[in-house]
SERO-776736 format. One line per field, with one value per residue (C-alpha): residue in one letter; chain; y, z, x. Coordinates in Angstrom, 1 decimal. Example, Ala and Ser with C-alpha at 12.3 -4.5 7.8 and 13.67 -1.06 7.14 Angstrom:
2
drengu <- a;s
selo <- A;A
py <- -4.5;-1.1
pz <- 7.8;7.1
px <- 12.3;13.7
end
This chain:
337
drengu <- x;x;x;x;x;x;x;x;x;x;x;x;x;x;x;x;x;x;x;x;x;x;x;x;x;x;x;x;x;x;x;x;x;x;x;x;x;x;x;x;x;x;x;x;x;x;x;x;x;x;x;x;x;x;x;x;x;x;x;x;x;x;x;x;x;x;x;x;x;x;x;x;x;x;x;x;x;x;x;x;x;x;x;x;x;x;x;x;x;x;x;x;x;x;x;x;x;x;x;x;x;x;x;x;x;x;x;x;x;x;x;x;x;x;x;x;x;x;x;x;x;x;x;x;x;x;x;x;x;x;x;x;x;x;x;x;x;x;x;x;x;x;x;x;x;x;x;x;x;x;x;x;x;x;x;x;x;x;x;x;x;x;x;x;x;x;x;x;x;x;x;x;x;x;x;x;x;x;x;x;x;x;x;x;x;x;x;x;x;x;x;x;x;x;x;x;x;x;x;x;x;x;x;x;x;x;x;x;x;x;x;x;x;x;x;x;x;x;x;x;x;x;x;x;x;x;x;x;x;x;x;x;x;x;x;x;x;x;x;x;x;x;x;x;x;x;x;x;x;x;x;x;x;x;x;x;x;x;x;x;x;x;x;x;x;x;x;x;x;x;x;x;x;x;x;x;x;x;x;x;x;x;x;x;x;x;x;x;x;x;x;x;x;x;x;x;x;x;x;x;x;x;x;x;x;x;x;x;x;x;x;x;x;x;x;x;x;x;x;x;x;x;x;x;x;x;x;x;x;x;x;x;x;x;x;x;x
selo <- A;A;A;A;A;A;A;A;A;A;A;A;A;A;A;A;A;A;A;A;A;A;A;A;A;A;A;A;A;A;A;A;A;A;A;A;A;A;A;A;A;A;A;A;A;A;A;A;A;A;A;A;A;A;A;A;A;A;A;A;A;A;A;A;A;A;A;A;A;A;A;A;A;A;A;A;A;A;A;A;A;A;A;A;A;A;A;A;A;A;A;A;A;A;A;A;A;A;A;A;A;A;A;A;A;A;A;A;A;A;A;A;A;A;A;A;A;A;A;A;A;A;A;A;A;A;A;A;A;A;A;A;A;A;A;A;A;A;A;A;A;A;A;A;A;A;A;A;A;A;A;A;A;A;A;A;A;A;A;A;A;A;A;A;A;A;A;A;A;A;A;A;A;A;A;A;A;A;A;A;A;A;A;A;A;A;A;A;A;A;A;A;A;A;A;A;A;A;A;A;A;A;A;A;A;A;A;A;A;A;A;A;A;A;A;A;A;A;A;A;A;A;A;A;A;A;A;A;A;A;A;A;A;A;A;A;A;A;A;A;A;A;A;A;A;A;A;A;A;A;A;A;A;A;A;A;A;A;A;A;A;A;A;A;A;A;A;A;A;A;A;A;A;A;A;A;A;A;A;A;A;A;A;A;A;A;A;A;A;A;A;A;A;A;A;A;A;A;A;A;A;A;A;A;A;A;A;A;A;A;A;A;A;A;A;A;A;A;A;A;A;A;A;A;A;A;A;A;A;A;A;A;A;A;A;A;A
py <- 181.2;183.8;187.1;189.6;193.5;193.3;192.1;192.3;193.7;193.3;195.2;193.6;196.1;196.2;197.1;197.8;197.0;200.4;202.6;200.8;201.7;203.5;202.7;200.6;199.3;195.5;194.5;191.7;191.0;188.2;186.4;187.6;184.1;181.8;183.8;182.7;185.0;187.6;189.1;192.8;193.3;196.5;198.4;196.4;197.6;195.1;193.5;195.8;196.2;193.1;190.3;186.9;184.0;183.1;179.8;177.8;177.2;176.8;179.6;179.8;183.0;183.1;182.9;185.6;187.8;186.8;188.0;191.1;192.4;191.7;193.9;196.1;197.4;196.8;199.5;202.0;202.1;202.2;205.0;207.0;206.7;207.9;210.8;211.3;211.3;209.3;206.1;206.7;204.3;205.2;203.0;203.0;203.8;203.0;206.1;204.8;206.9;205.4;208.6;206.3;202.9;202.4;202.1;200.2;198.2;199.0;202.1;203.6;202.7;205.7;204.7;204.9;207.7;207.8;208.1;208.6;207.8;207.6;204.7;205.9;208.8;205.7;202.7;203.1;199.7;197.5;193.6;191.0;187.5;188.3;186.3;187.6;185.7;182.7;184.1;185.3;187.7;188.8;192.0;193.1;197.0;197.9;200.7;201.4;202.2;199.3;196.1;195.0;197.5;196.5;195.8;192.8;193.0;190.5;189.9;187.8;186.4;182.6;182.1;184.7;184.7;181.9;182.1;182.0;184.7;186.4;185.8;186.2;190.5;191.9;194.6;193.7;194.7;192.5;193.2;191.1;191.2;189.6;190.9;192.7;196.2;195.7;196.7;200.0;200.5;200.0;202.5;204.9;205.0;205.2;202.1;202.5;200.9;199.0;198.4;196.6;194.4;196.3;193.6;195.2;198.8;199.3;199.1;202.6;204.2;207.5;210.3;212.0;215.3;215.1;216.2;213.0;211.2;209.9;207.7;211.4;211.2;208.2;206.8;203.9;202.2;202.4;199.7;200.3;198.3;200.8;199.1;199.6;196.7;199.0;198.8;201.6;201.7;204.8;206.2;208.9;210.0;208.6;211.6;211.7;208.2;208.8;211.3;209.9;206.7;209.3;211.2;208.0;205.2;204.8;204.4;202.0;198.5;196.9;198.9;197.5;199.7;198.0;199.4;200.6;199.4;201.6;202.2;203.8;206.2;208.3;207.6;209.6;207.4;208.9;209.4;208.2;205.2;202.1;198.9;196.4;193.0;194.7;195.9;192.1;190.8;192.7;192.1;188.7;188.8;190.5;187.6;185.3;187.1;187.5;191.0;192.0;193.7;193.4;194.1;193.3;191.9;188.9;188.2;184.6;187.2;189.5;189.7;191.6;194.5;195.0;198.0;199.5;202.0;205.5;203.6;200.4;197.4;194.9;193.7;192.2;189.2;188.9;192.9;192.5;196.1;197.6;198.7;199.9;197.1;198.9;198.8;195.0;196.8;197.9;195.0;192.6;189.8;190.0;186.5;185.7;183.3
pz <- 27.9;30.4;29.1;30.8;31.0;30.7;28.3;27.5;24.2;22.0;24.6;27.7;28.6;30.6;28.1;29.3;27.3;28.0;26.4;23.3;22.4;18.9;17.4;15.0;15.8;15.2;17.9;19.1;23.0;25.0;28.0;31.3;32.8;29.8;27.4;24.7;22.1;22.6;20.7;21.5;21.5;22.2;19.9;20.5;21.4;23.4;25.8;27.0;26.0;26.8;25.6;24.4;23.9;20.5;20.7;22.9;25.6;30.0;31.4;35.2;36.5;39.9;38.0;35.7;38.7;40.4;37.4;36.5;40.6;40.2;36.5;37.3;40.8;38.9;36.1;38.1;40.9;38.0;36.4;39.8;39.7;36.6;36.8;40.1;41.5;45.1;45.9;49.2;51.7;54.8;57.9;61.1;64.0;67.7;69.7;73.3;76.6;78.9;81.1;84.1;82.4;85.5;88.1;86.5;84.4;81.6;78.9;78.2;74.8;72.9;69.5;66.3;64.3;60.3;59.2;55.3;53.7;50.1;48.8;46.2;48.3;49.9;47.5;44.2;43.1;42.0;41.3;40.2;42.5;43.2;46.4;49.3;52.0;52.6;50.5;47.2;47.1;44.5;43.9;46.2;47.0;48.3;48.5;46.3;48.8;51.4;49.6;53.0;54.1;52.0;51.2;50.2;48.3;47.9;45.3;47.4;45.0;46.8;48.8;51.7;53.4;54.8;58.4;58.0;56.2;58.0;61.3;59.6;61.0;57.4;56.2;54.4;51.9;51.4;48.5;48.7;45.1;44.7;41.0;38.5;39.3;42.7;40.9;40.5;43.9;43.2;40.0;42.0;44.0;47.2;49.4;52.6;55.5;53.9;50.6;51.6;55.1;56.5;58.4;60.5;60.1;63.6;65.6;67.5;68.5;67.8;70.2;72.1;74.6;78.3;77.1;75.8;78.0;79.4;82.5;84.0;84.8;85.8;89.8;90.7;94.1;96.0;98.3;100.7;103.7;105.3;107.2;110.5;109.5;109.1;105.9;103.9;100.8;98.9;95.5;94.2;90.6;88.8;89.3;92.9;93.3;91.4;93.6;97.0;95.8;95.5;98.5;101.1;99.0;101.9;104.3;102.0;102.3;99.9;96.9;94.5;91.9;91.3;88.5;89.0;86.7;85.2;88.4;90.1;87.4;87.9;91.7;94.4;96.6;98.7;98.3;101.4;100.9;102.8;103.6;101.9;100.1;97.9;101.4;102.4;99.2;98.7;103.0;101.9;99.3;101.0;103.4;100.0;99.1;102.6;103.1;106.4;107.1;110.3;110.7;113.0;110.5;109.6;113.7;115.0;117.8;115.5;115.5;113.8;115.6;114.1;115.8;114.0;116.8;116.5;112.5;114.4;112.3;114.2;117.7;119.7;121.6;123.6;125.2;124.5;122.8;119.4;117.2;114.0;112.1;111.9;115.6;115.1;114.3;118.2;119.8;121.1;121.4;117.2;115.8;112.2;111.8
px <- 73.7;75.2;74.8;77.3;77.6;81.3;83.8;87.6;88.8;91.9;93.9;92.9;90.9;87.4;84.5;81.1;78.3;76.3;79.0;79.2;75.1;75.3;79.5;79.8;82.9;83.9;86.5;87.0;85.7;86.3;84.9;86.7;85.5;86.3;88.7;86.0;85.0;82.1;79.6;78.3;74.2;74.6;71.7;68.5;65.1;64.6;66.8;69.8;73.2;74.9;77.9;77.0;79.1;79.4;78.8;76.5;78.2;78.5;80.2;81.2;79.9;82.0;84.9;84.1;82.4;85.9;88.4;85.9;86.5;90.4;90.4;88.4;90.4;93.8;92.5;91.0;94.1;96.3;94.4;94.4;98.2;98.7;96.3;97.4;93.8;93.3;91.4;90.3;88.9;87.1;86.5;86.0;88.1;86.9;86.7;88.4;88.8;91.9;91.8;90.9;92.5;94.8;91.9;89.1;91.5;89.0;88.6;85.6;83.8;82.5;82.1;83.8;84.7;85.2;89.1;89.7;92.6;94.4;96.2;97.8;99.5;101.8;100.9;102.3;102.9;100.1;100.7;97.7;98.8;102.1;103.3;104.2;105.4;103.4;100.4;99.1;96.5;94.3;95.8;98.8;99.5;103.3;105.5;107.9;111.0;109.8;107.7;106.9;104.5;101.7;97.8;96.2;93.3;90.8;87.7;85.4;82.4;82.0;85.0;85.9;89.0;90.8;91.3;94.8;95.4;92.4;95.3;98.2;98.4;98.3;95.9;93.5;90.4;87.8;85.6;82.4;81.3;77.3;76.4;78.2;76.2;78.6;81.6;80.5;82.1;85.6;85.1;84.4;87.6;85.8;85.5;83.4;82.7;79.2;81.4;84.2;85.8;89.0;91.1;94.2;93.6;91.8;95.0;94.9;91.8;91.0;92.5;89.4;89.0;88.0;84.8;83.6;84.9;81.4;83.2;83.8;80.1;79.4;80.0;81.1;81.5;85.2;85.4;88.3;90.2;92.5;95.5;93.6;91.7;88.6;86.4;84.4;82.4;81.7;79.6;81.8;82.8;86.1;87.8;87.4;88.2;91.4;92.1;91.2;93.7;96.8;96.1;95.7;98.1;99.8;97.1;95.2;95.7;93.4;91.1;88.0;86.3;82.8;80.7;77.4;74.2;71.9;69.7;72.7;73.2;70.4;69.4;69.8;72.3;74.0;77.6;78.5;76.4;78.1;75.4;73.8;74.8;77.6;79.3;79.0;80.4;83.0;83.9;83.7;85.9;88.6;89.1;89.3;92.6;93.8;93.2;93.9;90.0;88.3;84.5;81.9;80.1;82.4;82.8;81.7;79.9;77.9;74.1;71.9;70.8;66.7;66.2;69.3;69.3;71.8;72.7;74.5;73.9;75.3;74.8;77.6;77.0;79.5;79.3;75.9;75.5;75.2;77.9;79.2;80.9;84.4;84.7;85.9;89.5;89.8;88.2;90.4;87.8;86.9;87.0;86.9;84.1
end
């Protein structure tokens, strides 16, 4: 026989065991999973207060856990209104930098940050399953000048939410109830981030300063095709990318941002830095989307030059010399391979 720390009593009210210990009362309770009469054990020596069913009988504890959740929020958000006391719920709110949005097509991440806020200072109307548009949650929170800026709330013992409704753009509180000592939460008026699931109130992040804005620090390469043809890749800061892009718009024919891993961020390349297999990729991939670039390096006549003599990479076959791989844009003998 299920023996349960809470109980409903003549008025329809939530009883708890514990704070009957020592009254003599005799009230009625009843089950809040089977609306079956209740007896209160409240002043033994031996097992702790409790409510037993007065007759034998199978009692379905989700359903009680379920109905306990849905009463016990109802009570205490009605109390807060008519003490005019808040429920507050915290959660989080992702700290995002778009400072630099427009040239890596990305924000930086840096976070979350805690945002409080009271219910009852805009939700003053309360309603157990009341529908609302194509759904009917356990408890529904609205406003009283605008019903359709509301709050569902949800009990969830066995049965989470449905992905529909998890879709369906409303704001949401999941309360993931596992034992009865979970309900404590919702007395207290405080949900938090490990107390309850907050669907739909993430929508903005949360406004930061330049000084944590941690992309100000970090380089990444600028890959550049100019509309001579010619071709340059640089390590330099955000800032100074975003400003090197403004000054020489009109000059610049093609631009890639690449980011850099973590053994870039604390090396000592050079700022200038312009070889290697990214320089080749990102060459290569200019000619995918037609880019206009000519360097020695994508000419059917380039060699490599292995003495790398005076910093030329490449050795030209056909003038049979060294060069640098930008002096494709004045040759009149380049040829894409």
């Amino acid at each position: 026989m299920a023996r349960y720390q809470y109980a409903k009593n003549e008025h329809g009210e939530i009883v708890k065991a514990v704070d009957l210990v020592g009254r003599e009362e005799r009230i009625d309770y009843l089950c809040l999973g089977c609306d079956n009469p209740l007896i209160a054990k409240v002043n033994g020596k031996i097992k702790k207060p409790h409510f037993a069913h007065k007759t034998l009988l199978e009692c379905n504890g989700e359903t009680y856990l379920h109905r306990l959740g849905k009463s016990a929020f109802f009570e205490t958000y009605q109390k807060c209104l008519a003490d005019n006391t808040p429920f507050y719920i915290t959660f989080n709110v992702p700290k995002k930098c778009h400072k630099f949005k427009r040239i890596i097509r990305k924000h930086c991440e840096l976070g979350y940050t805690e945002k409080c806020f009271d219910l009852t200072s805009y939700f003053s109307k309360i309603q157990v399953e009341k529908r609302h548009d194509s759904f009917i949650p356990d408890i529904l929170l609205t406003r009283q000048m605008n019903i359709e800026d509301s709050i569902y709330i949800e009990i969830a013992v066995t049965h989470f939410l449905s992905e529909k409704k998890e879709s369906s753009g409303q704001r949401i509180i999941e309360i993931p109830l596992d034992c009865e000592e979970d309900v404590e939460k919702i007395y207290k008026a405080d949900l938090k981030q490990n107390d309850a699931l907050f669907i739909g109130f993430n929508q903005e992040s949360a406004p930061i300063v330049d000084a944590d804005c941690k992309c100000m620090n970090k380089r990444y390469f600028l890959f550049i095709v100019w509309d001579s043809g010619k071709a340059w890749l640089g390590l330099e800061y955000l800032s100074d990318i975003k400003a090197k892009l403004s000054k020489y718009k009109d000059k610049i024919e093609y631009s890639n941002i690449i980011e850099t891993d973590l053994k870039f961020e604390n090396s000592n390349v050079l700022m200038g830095y312009a070889h290697g297999d990214m320089f080749m990729t990102q060459l290569q991939l200019a000619v995918e989307k037609r880019v206009p670039v000519k360097s020695c390096f994508l000419c059917k006549y380039s060699g490599d030059n292995y003495n790398y003599s005076d910093g030329l990479p490449v050795f030209c076959k056909t003038y049979r010399k060294a060069c640098g791989s930008n002096q494709a844009a004045e040759c009149d003998r380049y040829r894409l391979t």
